[in-house]
C-alpha positions, -999 to +999 in steps of 0.1 A: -701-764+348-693-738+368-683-749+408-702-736+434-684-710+454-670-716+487-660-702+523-621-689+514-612-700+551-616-733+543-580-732+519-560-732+556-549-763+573-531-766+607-501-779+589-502-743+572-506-726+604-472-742+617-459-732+585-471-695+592-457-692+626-426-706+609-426-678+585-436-650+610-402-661+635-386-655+601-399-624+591-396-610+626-357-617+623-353-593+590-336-557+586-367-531+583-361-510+549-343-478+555-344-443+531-372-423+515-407-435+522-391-462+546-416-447+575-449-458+555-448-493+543-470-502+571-499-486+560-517-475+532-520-438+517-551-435+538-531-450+572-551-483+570-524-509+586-516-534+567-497-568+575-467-582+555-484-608+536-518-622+540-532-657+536-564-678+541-571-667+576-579-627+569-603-637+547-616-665+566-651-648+577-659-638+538-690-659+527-684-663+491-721-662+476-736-634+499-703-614+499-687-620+466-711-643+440-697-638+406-696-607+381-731-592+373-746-611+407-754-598+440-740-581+455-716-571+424-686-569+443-668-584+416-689-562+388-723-556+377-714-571+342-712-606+338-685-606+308-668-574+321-648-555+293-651-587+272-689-574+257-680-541+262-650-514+267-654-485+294-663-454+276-629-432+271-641-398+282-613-375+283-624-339+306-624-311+278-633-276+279-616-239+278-619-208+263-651-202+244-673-226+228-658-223+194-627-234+210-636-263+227-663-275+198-627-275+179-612-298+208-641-318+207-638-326+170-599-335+172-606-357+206-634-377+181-613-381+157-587-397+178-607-425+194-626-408+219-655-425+230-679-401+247-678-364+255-670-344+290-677-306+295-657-285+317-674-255+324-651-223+336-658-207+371-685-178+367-705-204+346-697-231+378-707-205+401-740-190+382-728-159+367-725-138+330-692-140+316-693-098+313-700-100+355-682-078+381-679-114+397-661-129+367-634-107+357-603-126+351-621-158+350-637-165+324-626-194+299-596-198+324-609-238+339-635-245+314-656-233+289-677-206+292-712-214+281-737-183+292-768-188+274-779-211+247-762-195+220-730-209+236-744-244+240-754-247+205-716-231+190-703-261+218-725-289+201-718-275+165-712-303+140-717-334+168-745-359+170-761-351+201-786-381+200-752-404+192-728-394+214-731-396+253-721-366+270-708-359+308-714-321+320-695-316+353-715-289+369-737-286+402-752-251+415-767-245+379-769-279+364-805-279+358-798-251+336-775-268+318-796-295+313-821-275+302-796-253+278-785-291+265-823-303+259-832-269+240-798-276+217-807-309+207-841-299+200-834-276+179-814-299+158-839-317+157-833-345+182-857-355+213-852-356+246-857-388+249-833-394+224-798-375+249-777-401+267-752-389+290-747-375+328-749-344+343-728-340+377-756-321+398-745-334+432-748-301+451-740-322+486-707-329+478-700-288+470-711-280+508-685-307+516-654-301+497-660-282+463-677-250+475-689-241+441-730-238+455-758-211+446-791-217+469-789-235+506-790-270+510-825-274+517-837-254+484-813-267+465-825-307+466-858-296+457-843-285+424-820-316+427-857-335+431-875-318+408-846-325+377-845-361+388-881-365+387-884-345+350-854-367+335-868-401+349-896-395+331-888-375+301-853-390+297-853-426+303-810-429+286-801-396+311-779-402+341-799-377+354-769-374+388-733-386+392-729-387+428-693-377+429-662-387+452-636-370+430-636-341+447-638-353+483-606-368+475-593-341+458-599-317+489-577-346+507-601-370+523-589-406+530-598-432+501-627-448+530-637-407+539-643-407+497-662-442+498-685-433+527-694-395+521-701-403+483-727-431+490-740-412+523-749-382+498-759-410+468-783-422+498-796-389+508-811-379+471-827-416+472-842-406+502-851-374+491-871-384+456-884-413+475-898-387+503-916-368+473-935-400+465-912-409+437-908-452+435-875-465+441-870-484+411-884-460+387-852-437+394-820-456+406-812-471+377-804-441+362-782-426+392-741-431+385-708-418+403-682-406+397-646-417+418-610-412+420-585-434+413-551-422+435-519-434+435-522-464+465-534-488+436-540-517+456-564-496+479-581-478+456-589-514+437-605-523+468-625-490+473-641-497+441-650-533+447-663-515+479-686-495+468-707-517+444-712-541+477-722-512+501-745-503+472-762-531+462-768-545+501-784-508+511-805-500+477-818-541+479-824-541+521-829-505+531-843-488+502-865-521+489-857-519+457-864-548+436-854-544+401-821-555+401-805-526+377-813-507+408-789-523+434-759-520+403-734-494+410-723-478+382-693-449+380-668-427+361-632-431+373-606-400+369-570-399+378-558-381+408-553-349+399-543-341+434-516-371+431-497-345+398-468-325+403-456-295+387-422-308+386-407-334+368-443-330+348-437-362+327-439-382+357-474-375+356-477-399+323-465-428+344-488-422+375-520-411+355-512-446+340-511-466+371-544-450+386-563-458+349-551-495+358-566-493+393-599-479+382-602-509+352-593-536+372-616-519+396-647-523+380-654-485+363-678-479+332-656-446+319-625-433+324-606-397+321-571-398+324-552-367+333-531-351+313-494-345+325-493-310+322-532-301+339-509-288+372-497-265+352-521-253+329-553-260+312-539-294+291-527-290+254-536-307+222-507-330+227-505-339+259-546-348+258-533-368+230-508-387+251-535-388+281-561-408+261-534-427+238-533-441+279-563-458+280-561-470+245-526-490+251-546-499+282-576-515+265-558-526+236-526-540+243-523-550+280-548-581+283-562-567+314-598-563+300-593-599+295-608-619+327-635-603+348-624-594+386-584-606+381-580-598+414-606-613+430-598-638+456-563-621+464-563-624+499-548-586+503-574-571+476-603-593+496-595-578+530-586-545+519-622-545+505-634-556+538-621-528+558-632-504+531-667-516+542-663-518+576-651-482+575-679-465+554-701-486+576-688-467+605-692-435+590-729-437+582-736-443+618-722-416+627-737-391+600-770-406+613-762-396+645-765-362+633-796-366+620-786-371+581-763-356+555-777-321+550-775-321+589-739-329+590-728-308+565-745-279+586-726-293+615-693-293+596-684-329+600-678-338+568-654-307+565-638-312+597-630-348+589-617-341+556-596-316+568-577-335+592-573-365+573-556-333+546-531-331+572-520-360+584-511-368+549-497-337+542-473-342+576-465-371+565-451-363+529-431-335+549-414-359+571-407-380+541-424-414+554-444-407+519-422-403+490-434-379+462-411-382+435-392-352+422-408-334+452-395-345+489-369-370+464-354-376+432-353-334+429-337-318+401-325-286+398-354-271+378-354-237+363-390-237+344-404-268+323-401-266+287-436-279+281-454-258+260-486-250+275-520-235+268-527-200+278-558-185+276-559-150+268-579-115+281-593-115+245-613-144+254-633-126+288-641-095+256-653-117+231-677-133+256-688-109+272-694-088+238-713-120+224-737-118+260-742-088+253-756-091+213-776-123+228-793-097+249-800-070+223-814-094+194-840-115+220-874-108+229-873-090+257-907-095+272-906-130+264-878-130+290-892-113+314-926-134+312-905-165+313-883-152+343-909-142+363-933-180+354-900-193+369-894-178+404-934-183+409-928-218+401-896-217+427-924-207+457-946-232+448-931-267+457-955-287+434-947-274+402-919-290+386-888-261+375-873-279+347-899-273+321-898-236+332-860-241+329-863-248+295-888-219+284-860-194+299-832-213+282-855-210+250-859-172+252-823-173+257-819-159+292-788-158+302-778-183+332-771-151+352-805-140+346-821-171+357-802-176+389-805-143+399-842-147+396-841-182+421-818-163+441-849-138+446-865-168+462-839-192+477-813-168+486-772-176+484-757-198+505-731-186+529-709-212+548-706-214+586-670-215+598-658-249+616-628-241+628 
């Protein structure tokens, strides 16, 4: 029989009190730590304070059944599962894509047959950024941060030889992502496989670009209607598609505090349930199929407590603000990567060790899937080997730790319990104030978001100068370094001629009033709010447009976003 939870507070007695003053005229009397990173053990990475020790009494307001329960209750702070890893591992999704398709379908294959679990694309920049490998705009980009996938030739070479309706796959792209949806759909079909058969996620969260990525296409306003409209066309023509992951990564990557990441990701998570729910789409018929998508940093404590976070902010506004009432609906659900911002060029191999002390953070955290960095990423795109080491990671992890072992181990620590307090209390703050601005898309037009983020950037970046944060092998521990001897992966010019040589034969061998016709169905249905783009997505990714073509032809209609200057 399991005992009824009860109020923490009530663990402190007034002979413990006398026993805490006791310790704090103690404590008082010590010598404070001196040398590197002695200027910082006050506060976290993110400059929250924190105490020496804490006890019953900082956790004394908690209510254990409305603000912890148990895993897979209301409000999930301590998981949405009830078993945790027990039933089930997190998926091991390692990030993967450079070159052309060919080349990564090759990577895919070897990353299978190591123990991968699910599949991540990387896309390069002129495919991030809606434009033709062969370009003016792409020159010396392409394949050089991703794969390079311009029309659906290139999406069926990247899915060669892998069961699309088996595997689950993650696609981390935004101002084109319906496209790529669409190219992914047509792929499968033609294999043979229904839509309603692809599991997996596709990124799509155009807010977070206007905040800290900057890889957009249309405005803000335009671009939620497409945002809408693939939501809408996935919820109902999908129903195993993560049809958004709402991400954080790359608030925190632009060097936003661990709260900053919390709050902006679930302010813009908000805004699209707002926005479907404004074009008369039911709560519940869609949330259940939204996801994120954090970082785990190198604070580990804090970033433990920003997950725990999240699924409580969650699960109070999707159950009290939004009404939902299914309870899949109030269940946050994420992908964790490591900090790639927290790597180093030098001393590389010290990335092993911190890629795996984030990993631990994000599974005793809570997360459904995991990518771990690999060590050499600062320098290059990763190789063979080190991707290897980077998902051999998570396997010692799940395998031979015991940490998957008990749900929420840290549950109850009275440091982990506050620290998830004022993660709350924080991201609390925060949406006030982005509702003082009228909303999200409001404040991004307003610069706050960037403003924010950008002096948080520096006050850490200060800080690592004046060495109260140590980075080691960077402001300590240096060696004298001529060049690391890590053999890296280099991606030649040959790669930007064969690309652009096979856009060019997709071009000559397609129907080329077929394209046109399907081009121009498109941009009418861009003017005409009610009619839904994805299945005119689809008919241009089936005549093989090029994604070029078809942004060019929404550009016709929604224009290109330009960004005001804040500062």
């Amino acid at each position: 029989m399991i005992d009824r939870p009860t109020d923490m507070g009530a663990q402190t007695t007034p002979e413990f009190e006398e026993q805490r003053r006791a310790w704090e005229r103690e404590s008082a009397a010590g010598k404070p730590r001196s040398g590197p990173g002695s200027g910082a053990v006050d506060r976290t990475i993110s400059d929250i304070p924190l105490k020496t020790v804490y006890a019953p009494a900082d956790v004394a307001h908690l209510d254990l059944p409305r603000d912890l329960a148990w895993p897979g209750q209301y409000p999930y702070t301590r998981g949405i599962h009830p078993n945790g890893y027990r039933d089930r591992l997190w998926t091991m999704r390692q990030f993967a894509g450079f070159g052309n398709a060919k080349q990564t379908n090759e990577r895919y294959h070897f990353l299978l047959s190591q123990g991968q679990t699910g599949l991540s694309v990387a896309f390069d920049m002129p495919t991030l950024m809606g434009y033709d490998s062969d370009a003016p705009q792409a020159r010396g980009e392409v394949g050089k941060c991703g794969v390079a996938i311009d029309s659906l030739a290139d999406m069926e070479t990247l899915f060669e030889g892998i069961d699309m309706g088996s595997i689950t796959t993650s696609m981390t792209i935004n101002g084109p992502a319906a496209i790529a949806v669409a190219q992914y759909i047509a792929a499968a079909e033609k294999k043979g496989i229904p839509r309603r058969m692809l599991g997996g996620t596709i990124q799509a969260d155009i807010l977070k670009e206007y905040i800290a990525q900057k890889e957009w296409i249309f405005p803000p306003r335009p671009h939620m209607r497409v945002i809408v409209d693939m939501i809408a066309f996935c919820t109902e023509q999908m129903p195993r598609w993560n049809t958004i992951s709402i991400s954080g990564y790359h608030i925190r990557e632009a060097g936003s505090t661990a709260a900053q990441e919390l709050a902006f990701t679930l302010a813009d998570g908000f805004a699209y349930v707002e926005a479907c729910m404004k074009a008369g789409m039911d709560v519940d018929s869609f949330a259940s199929r939204l996801s994120y998508f954090f970082n785990a940093h190198i604070d580990f404590f804090e970033e433990i407590a920003k997950f725990r976070a999240a699924r409580r902010i969650y699960a109070r506004h999707m159950r009290e603000k939004y009404g939902a009432k299914n309870p899949k609906s109030w269940q946050l659900r994420f992908h964790t990567q490591t900090a790639g911002c927290s790597a180093t060029a030098q001393q590389p191999e010290n990335n092993i060790v911190r890629v795996a002390y984030e990993a631990l953070s994000a599974v005793l955290g809570g997360t459904q899937s995991l990518h771990t960095n690999s060590m050499d990423e600062v320098l290059a795109l990763p190789s063979e080997k080190s991707v290897e080491i980077a998902l051999r990671t998570q396997q010692v992890l799940a395998y031979e730790t015991n940490v998957t072992n008990v749900v929420d181990p840290l549950g109850g620590s009275y440091y982990v319990e506050a620290l998830t307090d004022e993660m709350e209390r924080q991201a609390e703050a925060y949406f006030a104030q982005i509702e003082e601005f009228g909303g999200v898309v409001e404040a991004i037009e307003s610069g706050f978001f960037q403003r924010e983020i950008a002096e948080a950037s520096y006050r850490y970046q200060r800080s690592v100068e004046a060495k109260d944060r140590v980075i080691v092998g960077v402001n300590a521990f240096q060696k004298n370094e001529t060049q690391s001897d890590l053999e890296l992966l280099r991606i030649t010019e040959e790669v930007e001629r064969e690309q652009a040589r096979g856009v060019a034969q997709v071009r000559a061998k397609r129907d080329a009033d077929r394209v046109q016709v399907t081009l121009d169905r498109l941009q009418a249905a861009c003017r005409d709010p009610k009619d839904n783009l994805m299945p005119h997505l689809i008919d241009c990714v089936n005549a093989y447009c090029t994604e070029g073509e078809i942004v060019e032809a929404m550009v016709k209609v929604y224009g290109r976003y330009v960004e005001r200057s804040v500062f």
